[in-house]
C-alpha positions in Angstrom: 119.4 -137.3 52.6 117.8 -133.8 53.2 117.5 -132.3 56.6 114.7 -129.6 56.5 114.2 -127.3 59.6 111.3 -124.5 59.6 111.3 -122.0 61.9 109.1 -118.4 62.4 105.9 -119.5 63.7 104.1 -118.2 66.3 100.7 -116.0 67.4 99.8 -112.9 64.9 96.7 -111.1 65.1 93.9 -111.7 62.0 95.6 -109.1 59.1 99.2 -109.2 60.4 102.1 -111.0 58.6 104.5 -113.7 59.4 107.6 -114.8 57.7 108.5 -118.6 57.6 111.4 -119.9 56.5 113.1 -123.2 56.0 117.3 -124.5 55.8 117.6 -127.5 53.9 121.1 -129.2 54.0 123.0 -132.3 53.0 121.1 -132.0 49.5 121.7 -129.5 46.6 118.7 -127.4 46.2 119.0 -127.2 42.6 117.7 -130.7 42.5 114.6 -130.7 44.7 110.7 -129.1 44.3 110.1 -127.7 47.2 107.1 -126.6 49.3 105.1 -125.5 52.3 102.2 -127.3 53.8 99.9 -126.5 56.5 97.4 -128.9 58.9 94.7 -126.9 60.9 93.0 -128.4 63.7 91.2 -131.3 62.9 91.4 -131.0 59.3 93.6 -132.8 56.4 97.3 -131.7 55.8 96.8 -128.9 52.6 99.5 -128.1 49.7 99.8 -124.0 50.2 102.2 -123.3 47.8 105.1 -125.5 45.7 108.0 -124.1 43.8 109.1 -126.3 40.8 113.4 -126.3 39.9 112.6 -124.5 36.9 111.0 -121.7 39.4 107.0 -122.2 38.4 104.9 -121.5 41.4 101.5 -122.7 42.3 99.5 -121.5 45.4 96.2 -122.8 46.6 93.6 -120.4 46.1 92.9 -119.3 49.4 96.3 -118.2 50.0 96.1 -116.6 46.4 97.8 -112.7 46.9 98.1 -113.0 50.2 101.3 -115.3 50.8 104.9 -115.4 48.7 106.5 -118.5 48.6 110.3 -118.0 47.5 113.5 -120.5 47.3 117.6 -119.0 47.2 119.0 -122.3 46.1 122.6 -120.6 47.1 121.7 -120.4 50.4 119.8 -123.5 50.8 116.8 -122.2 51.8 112.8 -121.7 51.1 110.5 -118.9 52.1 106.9 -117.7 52.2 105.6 -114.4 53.2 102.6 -114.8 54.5 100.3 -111.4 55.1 96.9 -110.4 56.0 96.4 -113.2 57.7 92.9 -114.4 58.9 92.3 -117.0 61.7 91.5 -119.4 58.8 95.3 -119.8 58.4 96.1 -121.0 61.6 97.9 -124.4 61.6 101.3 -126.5 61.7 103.2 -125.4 58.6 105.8 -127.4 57.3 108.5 -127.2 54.5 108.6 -129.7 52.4 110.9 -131.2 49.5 110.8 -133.8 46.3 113.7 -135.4 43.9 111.2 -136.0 41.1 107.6 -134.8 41.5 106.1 -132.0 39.8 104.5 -128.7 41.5 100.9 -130.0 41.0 102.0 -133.6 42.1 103.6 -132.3 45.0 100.7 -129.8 45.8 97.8 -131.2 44.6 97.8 -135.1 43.9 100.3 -136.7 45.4 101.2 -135.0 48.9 101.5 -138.6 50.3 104.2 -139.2 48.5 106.9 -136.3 48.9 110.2 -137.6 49.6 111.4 -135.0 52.7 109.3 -133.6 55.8 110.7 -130.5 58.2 109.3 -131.1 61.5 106.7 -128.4 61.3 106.0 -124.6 62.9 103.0 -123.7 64.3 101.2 -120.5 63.2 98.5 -119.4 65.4 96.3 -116.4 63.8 93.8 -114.8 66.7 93.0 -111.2 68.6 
């Protein structure tokens, strides 16, 4: 099954940008909606943004114009740009796959059941 492994956390002042990105390997990326999800301090684990195999994107609104989610399916990999970022978007992000669910049911209804985890980066935004 999938291996996922996220990597480009780390501290940024509120406005900068960061630049995560995840390998996924042992699975043909063709086949798999992907995502990134984020878990601030003592709240609930969020869908930011998913990326459907037919390339539809969806991006919860708070991240709206701010942040780029991107996949290169020949390279096995997922992306999101992430720019002027406030303190608000601090958290553990993680990369995220699914064999059959849809962007919205991987965002939005059903994040408790996505087939693959990465084990998370943390993103700290602060002066």
């Amino acid at each position: 099954q999938p291996q996922l492994v996220e990597s480009g956390g780390g501290l940024v002042q509120p406005g900068g940008s960061l630049r995560l990105s995840c390998t996924i390997s042992k699975f043909n990326l063709d086949h798999l909606t992907v995502g990134w999800f984020r878990q601030a301090p003592g709240k609930e684990r969020e869908g930011v943004s998913c990326i459907g195999r037919n390339g539809a994107t969806y991006y919860t609104d708070s991240v709206e114009g701010r942040f780029t989610a991107s996949r290169d399916n020949a390279k096995n990999a997922v992306y999101l740009q992430m720019n002027t970022l406030s303190p608000e978007d601090t958290g553990v992000y993680y990369c995220a796959a699914d064999r059959s669910l849809s962007v919205q049911a991987m965002c939005i209804y059903r994040t408790e059941s996505v087939d693959y985890w990465g084990q998370g980066t943390l993103v700290t935004v602060s002066s």
